[in-house]
MIDOSE-1310 file (N, C-alpha, C; in nm, 2 decimals, decimal comma, always signed):
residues 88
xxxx	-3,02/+1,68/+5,88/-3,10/+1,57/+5,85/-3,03/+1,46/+5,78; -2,95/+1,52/+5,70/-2,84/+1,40/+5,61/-2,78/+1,32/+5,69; -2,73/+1,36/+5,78/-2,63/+1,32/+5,88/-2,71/+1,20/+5,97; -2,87/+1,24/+5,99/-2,93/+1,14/+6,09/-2,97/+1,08/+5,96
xxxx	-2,99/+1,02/+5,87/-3,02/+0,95/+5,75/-2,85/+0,82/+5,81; -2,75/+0,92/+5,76/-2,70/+0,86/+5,73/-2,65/+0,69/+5,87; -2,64/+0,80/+5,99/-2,62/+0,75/+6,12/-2,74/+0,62/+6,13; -2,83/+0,65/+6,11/-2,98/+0,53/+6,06/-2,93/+0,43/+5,98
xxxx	-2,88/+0,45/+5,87/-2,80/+0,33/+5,77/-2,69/+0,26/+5,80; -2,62/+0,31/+5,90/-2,51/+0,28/+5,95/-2,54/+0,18/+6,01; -2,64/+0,21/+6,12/-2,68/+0,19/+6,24/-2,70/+0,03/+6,17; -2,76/+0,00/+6,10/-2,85/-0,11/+6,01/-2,69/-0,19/+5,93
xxxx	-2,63/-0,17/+5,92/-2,52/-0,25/+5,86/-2,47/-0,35/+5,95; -2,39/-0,48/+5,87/-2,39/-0,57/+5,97/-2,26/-0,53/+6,00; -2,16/-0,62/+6,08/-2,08/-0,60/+6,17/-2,07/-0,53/+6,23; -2,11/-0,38/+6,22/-2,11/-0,29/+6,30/-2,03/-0,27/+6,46
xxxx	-1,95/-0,26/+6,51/-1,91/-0,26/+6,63/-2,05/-0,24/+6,74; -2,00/-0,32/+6,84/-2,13/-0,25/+6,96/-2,10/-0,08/+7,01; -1,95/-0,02/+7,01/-1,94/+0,08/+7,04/-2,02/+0,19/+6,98; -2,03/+0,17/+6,76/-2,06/+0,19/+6,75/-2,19/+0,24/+6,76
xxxx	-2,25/+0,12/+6,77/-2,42/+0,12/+6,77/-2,46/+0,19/+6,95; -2,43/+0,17/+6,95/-2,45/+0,27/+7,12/-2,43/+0,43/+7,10; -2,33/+0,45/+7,06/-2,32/+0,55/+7,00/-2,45/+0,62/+6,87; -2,43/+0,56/+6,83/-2,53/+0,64/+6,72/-2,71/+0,62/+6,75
xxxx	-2,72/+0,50/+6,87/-2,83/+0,55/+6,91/-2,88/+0,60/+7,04; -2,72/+0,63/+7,10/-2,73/+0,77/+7,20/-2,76/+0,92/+7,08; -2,69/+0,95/+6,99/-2,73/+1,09/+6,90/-2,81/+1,04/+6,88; -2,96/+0,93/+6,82/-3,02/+0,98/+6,80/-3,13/+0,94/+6,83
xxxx	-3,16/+0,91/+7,01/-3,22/+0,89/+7,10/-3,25/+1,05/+7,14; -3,08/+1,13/+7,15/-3,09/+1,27/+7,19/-3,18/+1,36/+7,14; -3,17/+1,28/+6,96/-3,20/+1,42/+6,91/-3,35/+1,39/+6,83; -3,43/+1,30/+6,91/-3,52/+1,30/+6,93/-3,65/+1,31/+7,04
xxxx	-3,56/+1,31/+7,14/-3,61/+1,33/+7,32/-3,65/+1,40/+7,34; -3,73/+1,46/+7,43/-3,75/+1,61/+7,42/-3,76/+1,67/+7,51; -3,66/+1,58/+7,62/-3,58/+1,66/+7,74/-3,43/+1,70/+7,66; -3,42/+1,83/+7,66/-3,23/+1,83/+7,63/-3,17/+1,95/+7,72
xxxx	-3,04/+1,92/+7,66/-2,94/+2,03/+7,78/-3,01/+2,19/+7,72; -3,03/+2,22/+7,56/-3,07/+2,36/+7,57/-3,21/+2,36/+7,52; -3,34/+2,45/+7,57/-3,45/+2,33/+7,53/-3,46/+2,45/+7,37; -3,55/+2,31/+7,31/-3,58/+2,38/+7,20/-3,64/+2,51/+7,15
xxxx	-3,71/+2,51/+7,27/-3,75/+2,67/+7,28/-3,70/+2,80/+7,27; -3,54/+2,79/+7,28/-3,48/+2,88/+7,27/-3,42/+2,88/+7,15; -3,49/+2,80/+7,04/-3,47/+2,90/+6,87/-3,50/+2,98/+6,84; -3,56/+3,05/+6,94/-3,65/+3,22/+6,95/-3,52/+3,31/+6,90
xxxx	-3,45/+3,27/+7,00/-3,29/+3,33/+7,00/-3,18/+3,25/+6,94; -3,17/+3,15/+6,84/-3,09/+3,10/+6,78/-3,05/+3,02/+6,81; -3,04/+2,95/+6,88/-2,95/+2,83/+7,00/-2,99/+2,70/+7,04; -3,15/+2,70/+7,03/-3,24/+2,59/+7,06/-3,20/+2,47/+6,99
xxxx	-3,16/+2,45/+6,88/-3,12/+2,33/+6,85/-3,00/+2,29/+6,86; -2,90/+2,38/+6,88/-2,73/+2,33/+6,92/-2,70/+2,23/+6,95; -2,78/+2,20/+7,07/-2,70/+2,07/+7,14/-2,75/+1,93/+7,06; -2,87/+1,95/+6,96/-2,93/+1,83/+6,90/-2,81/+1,81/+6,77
xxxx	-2,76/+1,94/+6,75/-2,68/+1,96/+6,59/-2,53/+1,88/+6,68; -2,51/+1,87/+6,78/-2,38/+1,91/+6,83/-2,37/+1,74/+6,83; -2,49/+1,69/+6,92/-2,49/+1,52/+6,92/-2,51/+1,43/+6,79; -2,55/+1,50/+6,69/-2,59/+1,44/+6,57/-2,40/+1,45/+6,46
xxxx	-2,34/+1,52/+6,49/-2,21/+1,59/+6,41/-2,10/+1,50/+6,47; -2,10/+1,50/+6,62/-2,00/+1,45/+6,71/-2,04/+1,28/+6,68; -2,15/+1,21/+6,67/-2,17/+1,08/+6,61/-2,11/+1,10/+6,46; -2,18/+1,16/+6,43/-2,15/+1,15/+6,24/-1,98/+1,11/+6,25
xxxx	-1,92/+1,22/+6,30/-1,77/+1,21/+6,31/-1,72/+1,05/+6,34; -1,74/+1,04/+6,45/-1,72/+0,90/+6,48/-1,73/+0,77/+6,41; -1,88/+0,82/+6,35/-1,90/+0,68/+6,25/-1,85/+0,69/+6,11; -1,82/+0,77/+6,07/-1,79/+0,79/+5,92/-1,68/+0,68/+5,87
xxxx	-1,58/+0,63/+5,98/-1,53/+0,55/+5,92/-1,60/+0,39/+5,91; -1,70/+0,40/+5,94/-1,82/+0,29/+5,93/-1,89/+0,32/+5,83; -1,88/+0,41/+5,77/-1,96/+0,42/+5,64/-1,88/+0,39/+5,54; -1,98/+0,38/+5,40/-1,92/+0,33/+5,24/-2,00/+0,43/+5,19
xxxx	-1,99/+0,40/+5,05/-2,02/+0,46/+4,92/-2,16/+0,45/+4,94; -2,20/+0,31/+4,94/-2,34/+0,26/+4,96/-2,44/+0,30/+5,04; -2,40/+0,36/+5,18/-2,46/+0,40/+5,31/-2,47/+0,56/+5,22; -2,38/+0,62/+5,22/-2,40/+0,77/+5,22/-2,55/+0,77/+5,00
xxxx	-2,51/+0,71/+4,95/-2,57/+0,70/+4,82/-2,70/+0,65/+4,87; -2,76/+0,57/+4,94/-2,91/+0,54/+4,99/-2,91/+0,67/+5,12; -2,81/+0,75/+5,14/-2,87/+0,85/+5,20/-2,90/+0,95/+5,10; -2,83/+0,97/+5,03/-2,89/+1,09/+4,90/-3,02/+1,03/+4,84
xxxx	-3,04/+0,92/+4,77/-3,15/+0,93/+4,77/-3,24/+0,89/+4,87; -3,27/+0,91/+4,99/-3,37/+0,92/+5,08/-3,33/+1,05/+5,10; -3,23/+1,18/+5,09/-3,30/+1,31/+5,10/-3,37/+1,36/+4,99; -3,35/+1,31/+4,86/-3,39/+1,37/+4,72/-3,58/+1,31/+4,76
xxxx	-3,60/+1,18/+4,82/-3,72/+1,14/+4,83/-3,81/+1,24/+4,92; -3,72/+1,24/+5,03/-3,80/+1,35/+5,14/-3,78/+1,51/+5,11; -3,72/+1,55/+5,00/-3,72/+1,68/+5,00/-3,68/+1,73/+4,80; -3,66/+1,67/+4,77/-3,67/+1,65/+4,62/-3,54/+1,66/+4,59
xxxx	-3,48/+1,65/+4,45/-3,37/+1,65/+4,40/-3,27/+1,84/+4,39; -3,18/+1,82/+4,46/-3,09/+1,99/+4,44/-3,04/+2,02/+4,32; -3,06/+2,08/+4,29/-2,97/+2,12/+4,11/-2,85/+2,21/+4,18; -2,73/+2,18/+4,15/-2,60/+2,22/+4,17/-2,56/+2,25/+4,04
């Protein structure tokens, strides 16, 4: 979920390359579609979301050198909003 937070923020920054932005909203076009290569249904058996985790990771990767301090810190707090704060 962090990862599509963050890909979302990205996505929203200015200069952004076009490659980028095609990119990140091919992952997360994918990983919201609900045609996919393994379908979801098969979390019965562990596997059903792979290919959503696989397109969300392989963007992340890609873009991270498009991210700052600023992008990943408005992604912490929108997970602490949507799911409360972690005590580490």
């Amino acid at each position: 979920m962090y990862e599509s937070i963050i890909l979302y923020y990205t996505l929203k920054k200015n200069g952004l390359p076009t490659k980028a932005k095609i990119i990140i909203l091919a992952a997360l076009s994918y990983y919201v579609w609900s045609i996919d290569f393994i379908p979801d249904l098969a979390a019965i058996i562990g596997i059903g979301l792979l290919d959503d985790v696989i397109a969300i990771a392989w963007a992340h990767r890609y873009i991270m050198v498009h991210t700052n301090a600023e992008i990943r810190e408005k992604g912490k707090v929108k997970m602490e909003s949507l799911f409360g704060a972690t005590h580490t």
